[in-house]
C-alpha positions as CSV (number, residue, x, y, z in Angstrom):
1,X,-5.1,-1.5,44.3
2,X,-3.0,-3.9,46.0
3,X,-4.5,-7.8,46.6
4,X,-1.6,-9.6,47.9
5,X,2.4,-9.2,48.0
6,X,5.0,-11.4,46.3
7,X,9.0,-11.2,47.4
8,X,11.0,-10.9,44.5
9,X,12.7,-14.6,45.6
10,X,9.6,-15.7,44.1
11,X,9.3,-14.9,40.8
12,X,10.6,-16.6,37.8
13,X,10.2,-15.0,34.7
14,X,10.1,-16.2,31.1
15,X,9.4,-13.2,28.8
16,X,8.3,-14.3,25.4
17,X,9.6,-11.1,22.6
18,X,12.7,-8.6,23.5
19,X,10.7,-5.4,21.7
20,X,9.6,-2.3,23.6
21,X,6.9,-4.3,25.4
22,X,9.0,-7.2,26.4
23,X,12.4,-5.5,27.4
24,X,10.7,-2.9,29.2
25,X,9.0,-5.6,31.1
26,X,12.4,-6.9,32.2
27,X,13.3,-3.5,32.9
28,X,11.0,-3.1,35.4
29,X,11.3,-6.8,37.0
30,X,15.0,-5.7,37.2
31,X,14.5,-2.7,39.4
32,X,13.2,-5.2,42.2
33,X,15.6,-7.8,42.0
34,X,14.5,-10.3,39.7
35,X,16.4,-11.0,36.9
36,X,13.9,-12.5,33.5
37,X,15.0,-15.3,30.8
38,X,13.6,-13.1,27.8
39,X,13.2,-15.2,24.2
40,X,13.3,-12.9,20.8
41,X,12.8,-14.9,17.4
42,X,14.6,-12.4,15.5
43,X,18.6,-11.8,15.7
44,X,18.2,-8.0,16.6
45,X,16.2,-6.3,20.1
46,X,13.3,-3.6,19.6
47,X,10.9,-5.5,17.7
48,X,9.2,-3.1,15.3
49,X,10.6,-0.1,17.0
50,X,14.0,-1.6,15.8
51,X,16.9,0.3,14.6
52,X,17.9,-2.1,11.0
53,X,21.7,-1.2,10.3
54,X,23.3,-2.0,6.6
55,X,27.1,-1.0,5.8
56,X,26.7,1.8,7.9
57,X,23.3,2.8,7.0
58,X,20.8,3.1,9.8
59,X,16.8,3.2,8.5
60,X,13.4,3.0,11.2
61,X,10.9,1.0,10.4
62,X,7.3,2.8,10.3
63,X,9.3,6.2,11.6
64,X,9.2,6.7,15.5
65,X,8.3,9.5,17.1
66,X,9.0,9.2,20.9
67,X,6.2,11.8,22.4
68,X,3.8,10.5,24.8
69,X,1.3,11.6,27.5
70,X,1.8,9.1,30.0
71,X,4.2,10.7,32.2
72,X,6.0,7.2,33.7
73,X,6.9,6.6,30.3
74,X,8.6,9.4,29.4
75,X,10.6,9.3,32.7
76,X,11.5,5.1,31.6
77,X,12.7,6.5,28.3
78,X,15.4,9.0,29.7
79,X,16.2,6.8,32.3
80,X,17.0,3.9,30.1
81,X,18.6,6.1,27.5
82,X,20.0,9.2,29.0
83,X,18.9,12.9,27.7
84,X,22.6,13.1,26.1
85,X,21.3,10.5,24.0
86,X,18.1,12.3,22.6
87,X,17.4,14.7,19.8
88,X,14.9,17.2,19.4
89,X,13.4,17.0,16.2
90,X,10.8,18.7,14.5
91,X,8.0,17.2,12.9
92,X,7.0,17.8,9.7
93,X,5.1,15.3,7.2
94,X,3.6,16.2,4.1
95,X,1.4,14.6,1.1
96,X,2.8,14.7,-2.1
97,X,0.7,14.4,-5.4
98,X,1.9,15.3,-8.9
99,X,5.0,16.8,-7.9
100,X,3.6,19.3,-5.2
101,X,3.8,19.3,-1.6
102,X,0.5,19.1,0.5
103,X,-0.3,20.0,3.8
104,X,-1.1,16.8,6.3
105,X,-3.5,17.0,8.5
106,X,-5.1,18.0,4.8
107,X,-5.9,22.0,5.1
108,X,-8.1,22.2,2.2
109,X,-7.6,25.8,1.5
110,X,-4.0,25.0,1.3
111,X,-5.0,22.0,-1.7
112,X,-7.1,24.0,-4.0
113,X,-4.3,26.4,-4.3
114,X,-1.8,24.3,-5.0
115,X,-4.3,22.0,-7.5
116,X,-4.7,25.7,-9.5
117,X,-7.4,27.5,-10.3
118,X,-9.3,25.1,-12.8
119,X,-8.6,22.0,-10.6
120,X,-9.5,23.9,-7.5
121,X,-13.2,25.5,-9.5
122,X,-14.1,22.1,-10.2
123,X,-13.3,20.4,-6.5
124,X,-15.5,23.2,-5.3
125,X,-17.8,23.0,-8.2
126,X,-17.6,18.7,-6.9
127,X,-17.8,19.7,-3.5
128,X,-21.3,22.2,-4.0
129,X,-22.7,19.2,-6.0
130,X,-22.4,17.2,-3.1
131,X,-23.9,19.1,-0.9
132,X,-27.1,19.0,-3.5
133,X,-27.0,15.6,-3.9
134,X,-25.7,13.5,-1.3
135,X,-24.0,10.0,-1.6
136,X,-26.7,7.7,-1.2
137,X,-24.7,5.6,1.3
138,X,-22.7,7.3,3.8
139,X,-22.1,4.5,5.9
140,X,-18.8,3.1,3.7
141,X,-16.1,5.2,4.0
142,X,-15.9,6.5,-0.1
143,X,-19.2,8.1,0.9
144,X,-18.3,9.9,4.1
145,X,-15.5,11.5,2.7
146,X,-16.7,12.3,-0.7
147,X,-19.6,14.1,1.7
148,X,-17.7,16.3,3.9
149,X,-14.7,17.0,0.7
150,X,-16.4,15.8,-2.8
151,X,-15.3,13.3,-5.1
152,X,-12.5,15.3,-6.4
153,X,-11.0,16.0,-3.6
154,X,-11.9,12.6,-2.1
155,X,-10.0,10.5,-5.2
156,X,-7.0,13.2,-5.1
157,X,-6.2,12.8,-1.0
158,X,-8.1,10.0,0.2
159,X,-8.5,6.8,-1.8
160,X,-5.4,6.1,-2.9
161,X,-3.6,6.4,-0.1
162,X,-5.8,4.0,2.4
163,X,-6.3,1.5,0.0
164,X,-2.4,1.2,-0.5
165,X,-2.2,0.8,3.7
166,X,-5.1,-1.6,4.5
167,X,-5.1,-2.7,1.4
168,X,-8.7,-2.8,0.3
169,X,-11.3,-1.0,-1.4
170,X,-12.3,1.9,0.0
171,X,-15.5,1.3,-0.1
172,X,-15.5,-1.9,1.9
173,X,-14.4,0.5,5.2
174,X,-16.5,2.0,7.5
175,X,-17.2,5.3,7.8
176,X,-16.9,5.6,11.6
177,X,-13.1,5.2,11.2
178,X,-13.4,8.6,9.0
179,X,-15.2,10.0,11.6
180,X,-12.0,9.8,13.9
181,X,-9.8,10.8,11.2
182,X,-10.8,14.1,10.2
183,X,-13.0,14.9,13.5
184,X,-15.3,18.3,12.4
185,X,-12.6,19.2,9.5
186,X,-14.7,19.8,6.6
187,X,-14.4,22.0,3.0
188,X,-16.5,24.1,4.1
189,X,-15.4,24.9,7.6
190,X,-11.9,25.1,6.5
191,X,-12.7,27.9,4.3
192,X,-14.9,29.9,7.1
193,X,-11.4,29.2,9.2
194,X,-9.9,31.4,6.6
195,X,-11.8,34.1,5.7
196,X,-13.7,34.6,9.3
197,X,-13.2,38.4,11.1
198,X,-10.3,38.1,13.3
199,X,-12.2,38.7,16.5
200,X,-14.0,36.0,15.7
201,X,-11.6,33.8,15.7
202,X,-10.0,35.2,19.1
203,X,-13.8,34.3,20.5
204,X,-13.7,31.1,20.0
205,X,-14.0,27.9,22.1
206,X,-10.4,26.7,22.0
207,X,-11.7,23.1,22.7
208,X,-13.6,23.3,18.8
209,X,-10.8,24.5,17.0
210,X,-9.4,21.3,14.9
211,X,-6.0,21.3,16.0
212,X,-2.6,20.6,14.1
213,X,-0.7,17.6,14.6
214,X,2.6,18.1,17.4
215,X,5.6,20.2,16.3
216,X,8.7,18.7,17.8
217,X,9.0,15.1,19.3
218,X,12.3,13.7,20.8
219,X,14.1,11.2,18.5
220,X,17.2,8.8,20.0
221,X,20.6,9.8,18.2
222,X,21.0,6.3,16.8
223,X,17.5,5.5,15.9
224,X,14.9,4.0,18.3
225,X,16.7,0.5,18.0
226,X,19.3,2.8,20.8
227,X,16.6,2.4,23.1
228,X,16.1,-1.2,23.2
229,X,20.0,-1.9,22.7
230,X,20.8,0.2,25.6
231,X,17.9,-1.2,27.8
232,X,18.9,-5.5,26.7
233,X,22.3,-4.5,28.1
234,X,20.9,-3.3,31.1
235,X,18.8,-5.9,31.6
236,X,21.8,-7.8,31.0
237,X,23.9,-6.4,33.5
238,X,21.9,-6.6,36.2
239,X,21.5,-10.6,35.5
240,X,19.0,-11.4,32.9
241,X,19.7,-13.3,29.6
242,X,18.1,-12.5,26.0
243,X,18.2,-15.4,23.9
244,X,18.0,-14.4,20.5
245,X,16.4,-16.1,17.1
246,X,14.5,-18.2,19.8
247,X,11.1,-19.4,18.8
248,X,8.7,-20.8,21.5
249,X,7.0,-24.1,20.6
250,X,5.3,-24.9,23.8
251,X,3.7,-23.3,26.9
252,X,2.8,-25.7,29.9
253,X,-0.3,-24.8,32.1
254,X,-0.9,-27.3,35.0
255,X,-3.7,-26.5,37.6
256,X,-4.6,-23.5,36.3
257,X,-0.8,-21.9,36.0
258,X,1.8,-21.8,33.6
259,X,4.5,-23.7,35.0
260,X,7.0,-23.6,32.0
261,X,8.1,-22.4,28.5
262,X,9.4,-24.7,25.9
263,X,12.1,-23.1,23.2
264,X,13.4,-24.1,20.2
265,X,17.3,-22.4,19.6
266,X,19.2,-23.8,16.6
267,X,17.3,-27.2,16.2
268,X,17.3,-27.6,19.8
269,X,14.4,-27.8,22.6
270,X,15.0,-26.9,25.8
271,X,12.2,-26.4,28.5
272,X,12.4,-24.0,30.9
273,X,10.2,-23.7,34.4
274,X,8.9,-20.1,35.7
275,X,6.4,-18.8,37.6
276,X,5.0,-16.2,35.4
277,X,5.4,-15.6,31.2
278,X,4.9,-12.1,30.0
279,X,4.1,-12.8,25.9
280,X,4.5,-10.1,23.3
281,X,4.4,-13.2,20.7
282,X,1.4,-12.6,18.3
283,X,-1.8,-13.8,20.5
284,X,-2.5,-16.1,17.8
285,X,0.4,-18.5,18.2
286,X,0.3,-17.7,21.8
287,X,-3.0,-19.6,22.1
288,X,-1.7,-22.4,19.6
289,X,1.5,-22.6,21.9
290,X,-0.8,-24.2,25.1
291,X,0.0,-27.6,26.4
292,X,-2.4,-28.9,27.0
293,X,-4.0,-27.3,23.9
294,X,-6.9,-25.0,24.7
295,X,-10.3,-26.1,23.6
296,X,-11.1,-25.9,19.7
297,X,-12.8,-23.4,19.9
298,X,-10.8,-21.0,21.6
299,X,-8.2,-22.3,19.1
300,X,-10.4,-21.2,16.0
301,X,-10.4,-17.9,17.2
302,X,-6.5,-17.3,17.8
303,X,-5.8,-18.8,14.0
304,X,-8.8,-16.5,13.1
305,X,-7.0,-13.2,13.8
306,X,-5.4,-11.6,11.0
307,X,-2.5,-9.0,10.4
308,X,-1.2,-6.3,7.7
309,X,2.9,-7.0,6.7
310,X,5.6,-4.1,6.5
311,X,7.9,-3.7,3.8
312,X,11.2,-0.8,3.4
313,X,12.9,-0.5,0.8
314,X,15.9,2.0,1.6
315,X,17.8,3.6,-1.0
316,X,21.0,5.8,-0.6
317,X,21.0,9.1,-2.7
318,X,22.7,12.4,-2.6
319,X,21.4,14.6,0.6
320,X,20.1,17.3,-2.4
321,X,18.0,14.3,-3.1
322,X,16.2,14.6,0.6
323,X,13.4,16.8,1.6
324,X,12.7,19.1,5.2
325,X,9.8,16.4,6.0
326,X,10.4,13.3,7.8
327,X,8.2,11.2,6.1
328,X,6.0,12.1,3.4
329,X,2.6,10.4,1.6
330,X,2.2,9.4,-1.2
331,X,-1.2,9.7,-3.0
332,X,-0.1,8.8,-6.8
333,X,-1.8,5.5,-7.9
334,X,0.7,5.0,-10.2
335,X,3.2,3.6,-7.6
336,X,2.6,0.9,-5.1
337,X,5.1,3.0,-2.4
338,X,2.9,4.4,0.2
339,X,5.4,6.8,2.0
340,X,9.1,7.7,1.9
341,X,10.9,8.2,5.1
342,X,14.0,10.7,4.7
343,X,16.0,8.8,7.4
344,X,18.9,12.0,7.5
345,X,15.7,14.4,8.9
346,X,15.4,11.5,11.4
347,X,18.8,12.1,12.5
348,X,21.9,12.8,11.2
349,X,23.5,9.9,12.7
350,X,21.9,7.4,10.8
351,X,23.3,8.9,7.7
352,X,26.6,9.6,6.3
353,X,28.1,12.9,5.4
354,X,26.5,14.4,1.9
355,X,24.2,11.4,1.4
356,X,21.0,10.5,3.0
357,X,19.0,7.4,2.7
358,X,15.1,7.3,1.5
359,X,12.6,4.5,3.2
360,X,9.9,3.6,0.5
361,X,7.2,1.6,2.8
362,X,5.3,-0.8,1.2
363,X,1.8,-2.4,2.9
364,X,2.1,-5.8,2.1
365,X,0.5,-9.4,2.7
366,X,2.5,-12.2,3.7
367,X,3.3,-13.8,0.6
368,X,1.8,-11.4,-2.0
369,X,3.5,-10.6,-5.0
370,X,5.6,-7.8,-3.5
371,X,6.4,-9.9,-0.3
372,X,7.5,-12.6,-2.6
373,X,9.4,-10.2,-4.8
374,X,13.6,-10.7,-4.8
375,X,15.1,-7.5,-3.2
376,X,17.2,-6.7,-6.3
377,X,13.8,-6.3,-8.2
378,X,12.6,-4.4,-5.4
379,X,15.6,-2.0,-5.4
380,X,14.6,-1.4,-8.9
381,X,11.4,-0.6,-8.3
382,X,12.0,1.5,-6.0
383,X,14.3,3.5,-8.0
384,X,11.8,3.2,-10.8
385,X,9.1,5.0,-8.4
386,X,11.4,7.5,-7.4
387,X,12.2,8.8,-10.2
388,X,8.7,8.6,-11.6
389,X,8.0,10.8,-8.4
390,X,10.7,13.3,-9.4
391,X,11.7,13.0,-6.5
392,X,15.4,11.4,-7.1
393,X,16.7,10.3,-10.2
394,X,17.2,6.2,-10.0
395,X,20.8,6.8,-11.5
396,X,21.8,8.5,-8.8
397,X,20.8,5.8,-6.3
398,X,24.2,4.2,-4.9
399,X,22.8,1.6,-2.5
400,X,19.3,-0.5,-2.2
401,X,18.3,-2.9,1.0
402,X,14.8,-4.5,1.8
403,X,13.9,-4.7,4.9
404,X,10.4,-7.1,5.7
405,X,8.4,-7.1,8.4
406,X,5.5,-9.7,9.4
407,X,2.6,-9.3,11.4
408,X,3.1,-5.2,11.4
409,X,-0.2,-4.1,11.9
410,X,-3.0,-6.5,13.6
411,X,-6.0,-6.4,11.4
412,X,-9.3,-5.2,13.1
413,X,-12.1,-6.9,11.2
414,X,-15.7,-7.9,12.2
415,X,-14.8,-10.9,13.8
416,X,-11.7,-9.7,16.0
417,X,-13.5,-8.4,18.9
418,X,-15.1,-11.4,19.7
419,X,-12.1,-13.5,18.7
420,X,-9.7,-11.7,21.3
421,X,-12.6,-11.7,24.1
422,X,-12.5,-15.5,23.7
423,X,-8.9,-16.2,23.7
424,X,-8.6,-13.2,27.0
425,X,-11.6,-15.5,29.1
426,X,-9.5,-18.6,28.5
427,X,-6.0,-17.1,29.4
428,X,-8.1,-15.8,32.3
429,X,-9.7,-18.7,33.7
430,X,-6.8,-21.0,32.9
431,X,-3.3,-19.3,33.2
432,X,-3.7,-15.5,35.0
433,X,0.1,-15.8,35.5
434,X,0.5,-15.2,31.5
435,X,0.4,-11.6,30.4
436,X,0.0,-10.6,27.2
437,X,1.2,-7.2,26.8
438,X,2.1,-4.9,23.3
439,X,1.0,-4.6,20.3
440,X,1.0,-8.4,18.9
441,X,0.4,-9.7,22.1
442,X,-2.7,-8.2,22.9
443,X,-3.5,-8.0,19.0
444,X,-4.2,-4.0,19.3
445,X,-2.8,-1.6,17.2
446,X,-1.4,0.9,19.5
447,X,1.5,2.8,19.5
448,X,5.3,2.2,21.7
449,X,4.2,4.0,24.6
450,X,0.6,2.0,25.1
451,X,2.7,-0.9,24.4
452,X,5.6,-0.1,27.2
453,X,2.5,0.9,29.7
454,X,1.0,-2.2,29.4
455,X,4.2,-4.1,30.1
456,X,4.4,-1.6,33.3
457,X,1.3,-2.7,34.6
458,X,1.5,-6.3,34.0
459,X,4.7,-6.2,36.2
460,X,2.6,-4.3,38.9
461,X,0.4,-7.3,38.9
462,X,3.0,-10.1,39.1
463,X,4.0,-8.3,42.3
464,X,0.0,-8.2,43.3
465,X,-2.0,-5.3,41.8
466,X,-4.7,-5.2,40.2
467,X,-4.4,-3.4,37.1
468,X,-7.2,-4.3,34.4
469,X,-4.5,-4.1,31.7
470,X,-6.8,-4.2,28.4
471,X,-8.5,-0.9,29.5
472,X,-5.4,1.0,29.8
473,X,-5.7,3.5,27.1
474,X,-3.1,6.0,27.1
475,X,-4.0,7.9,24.0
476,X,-7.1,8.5,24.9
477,X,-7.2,12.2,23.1
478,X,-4.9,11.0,20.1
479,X,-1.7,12.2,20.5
480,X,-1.5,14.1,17.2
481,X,-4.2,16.4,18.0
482,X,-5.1,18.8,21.1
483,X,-8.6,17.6,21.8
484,X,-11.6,16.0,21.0
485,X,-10.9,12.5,21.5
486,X,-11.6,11.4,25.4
487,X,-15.6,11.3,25.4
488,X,-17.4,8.5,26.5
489,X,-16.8,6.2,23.6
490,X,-15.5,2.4,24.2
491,X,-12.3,2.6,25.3
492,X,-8.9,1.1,23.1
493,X,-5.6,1.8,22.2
494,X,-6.9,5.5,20.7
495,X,-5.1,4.3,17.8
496,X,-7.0,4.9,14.3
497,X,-7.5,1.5,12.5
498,X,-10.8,0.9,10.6
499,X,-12.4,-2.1,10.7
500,X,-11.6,-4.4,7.4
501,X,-13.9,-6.5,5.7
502,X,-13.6,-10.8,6.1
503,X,-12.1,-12.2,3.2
504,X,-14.6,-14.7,1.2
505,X,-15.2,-18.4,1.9
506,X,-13.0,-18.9,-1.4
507,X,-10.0,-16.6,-0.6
């Protein structure tokens, strides 16, 4: 829907963030003539879709598959990149747990036998117990799952793993998040999957089955980091300028507009006037940015919002050190890695011939121990862990870099919702020229292609539609599976995120 038209003479972009959300905003201003002035704080393009590059090494950070249902997205990814410069890869990621690979989505019948037959008689034996006597409170998320697996099979594939990502106890997560994770998947219907008469299973309702997560995915040559280099040089070309290791201090709003964008670059402040921003900054220091400063309350809420920080350590080993998966989980408390990226599955151009390089992620706090941590002690760990895995030996490591990333994952806790809603009415009623768009900007943790979709439509409305921009939910059925999402639920990013507890008065 189309309220009024603007020429092209008359926009002025400043773009706040040069990752997937804000270059492919500038992509799209470019293909009608207006040329952006984007800001990036960091010294390198593509945000957390990034390509990180040490002496040669090339390493993802989070892994990035590029596979996406929104059709005008896929098309913006060839056409920035070119199909020369794509791979077809297959997907495969596995759990790993006292040296044996597990299937992921978890296939039940595939864990009991590889737990062995006493292991497996007693997470049945767990599993009919539970079925006599129910966790008294299903609503956390320990009780869900120990419900639909049992306790043994809950502590073995469940627990460890989330509380090493989010980073609390399990038991302080809801169970609805659960609900979305493993959909109808239970113990028990995994084994009547198995055993069932084969007609049976030709009879039934495709749209029941619990589907398997997508086989192949197309992967750039170079790492996604190629997508966002190639697209800043296009940019580029056609006359914008990316101004990197720029941090915004200041954006005016005069009679209900944003009129300009104030940037510090190497000590120095320089103002700059447009006629529209487009912020993939975190929301929270978008709404402390405002000059004049927006009302106290609205302030509260931005410095309210919380995040979830990203931490690779990548270590160079012998390719007969890699495995067929591209990432795999890790579900052994004894380790604080959460999952190891083989980067040379990835692609073999981000490796070098005989060698490939393993990403242990760690999900970290801002300033916790293991944030704080010096890299060489990290490189040791994460040799340490390794070879406690058996999955390299830490002698045959040749190379270690660390790799942080803040503000990787916006935190959904009880208080979010309403914190966003305040900040979105004030933008709203204040500055409608200012867009947030992506994953920090709106504070929703979505994936790259809800992220570039948002910046597609926010462009559409600089040039006078009317997209409602925060309802746009391209993954609507979860990419990863074949069904069953959709419905008439509240509508997000379709990502799965559960919703954390509030840290006490005294933390």
């Amino acid at each position: 829907m189309t309220t009024t038209e603007i020429s092209a003479a008359d926009v002025h972009p400043v773009i706040i963030g040069a990752g997937p959300a804000g270059l492919t905003a500038a992509y799209m201003l470019s293909k009608r003539g207006v040329a952006s002035e984007i800001y990036e704080l960091d010294d390198i393009v593509g945000g957390i879709s990034r390509t990180v590059e040490r002496d040669g090494w090339r390493f993802d950070i989070g892994g990035h598959r590029f596979f996406t249902k929104v059709t005008p997205v896929d098309d913006l990814w060839f056409e920035i990149l070119g199909e020369e410069n794509f791979l077809r890869r297959p997907r495969m990621s596995r759990i790993f747990y006292e040296g044996k690979f597990y299937d992921y989505p978890l296939v039940p019948m595939n864990a009991l036998k590889n737990l062995g037959l006493v292991e497996a008689t007693k997470c049945i034996g767990s599993y009919v117990w539970v079925r006599i006597k129910r966790p008294k409170d299903q609503t956390n998320l320990e009780g869900f799952y120990a419900a639909r697996f049992g306790w043994r099979l809950y502590r073995t594939f469940f627990k460890t793993y989330t509380e090493k990502v989010w980073g609390v106890p399990v038991t302080e997560l809801q169970a609805d998040w659960g609900a979305q994770r493993v959909k109808n998947l239970s113990l028990f219907r995994a084994g009547w999957e198995a055993i069932k008469p084969k007609g049976l299973k030709r009879r039934q309702d495709k749209s029941k089955q619990v589907t398997s997560l997508i086989e192949e995915f197309n992967y750039p040559k170079y790492g996604p980091g190629m997508m966002w280099e190639r697209c800043a040089e296009i940019v580029t070309e056609r006359g914008s300028t990316v101004h990197m290791n720029s941090l915004v201090t200041r954006v005016r709003h005069e009679n209900g507009r944003a009129v300009s964008v104030t940037v510090r670059e190497n000590g120095v402040e320089t103002t700059v006037d447009c006629t529209h921003v487009v912020s993939t900054m975190p929301m929270s220091e978008l709404l402390v940015a405002m000059d004049p400063p927006a009302p106290p309350e609205v302030v509260a809420a931005a410095k309210d919002l919380r995040y979830r920080d990203f931490m690779t350590v990548a270590l160079v080993v012998p390719e007969a050190d890699g495995f067929p998966d591209n990432w795999i989980y890790i579900h052994d408390p004894a380790v604080e890695v959460g999952r190891v990226q083989n980067f040379g599955v990835w692609s073999p151009y981000m490796v070098k011939e005989g060698r490939t390089c393993l990403g242990l992620e760690f999900f970290v706090s801002e300033g916790d121990a293991m944030w704080t941590k010096a890299d060489d002690d990290l490189v040791a760990q994460g040799k340490r862990e390794l070879e406690h895995l058996g999955l390299a030996k830490g002698a045959d490591v040749e190379a270690g870099y660390v790799v942080r990333v803040k503000k990787a994952y916006p935190v959904y806790d009880a208080a979010y919702k309403a914190n966003v809603e305040t900040m979105r009415a004030w933008i709203a009623a204040n500055c409608p020229n200012v867009y947030p768009v992506g994953r920090n900007g709106m504070h929703k943790y979505n994936n790259q292609d809800h992220s570039m979709y948002t910046a597609m439509l926010s462009v559409e409305n600089i040039f006078g539609a009317d997209h409602d921009v925060w309802s746009v939910n391209v993954e609507e059925e979860y990419h990863e599976t074949d069904g069953g999402g959709g419905g008439g639920g509240e509508r997000g990013t379709g990502r799965d995120a559960p919703l954390l507890p509030r840290p006490s008065a005294s933390s």
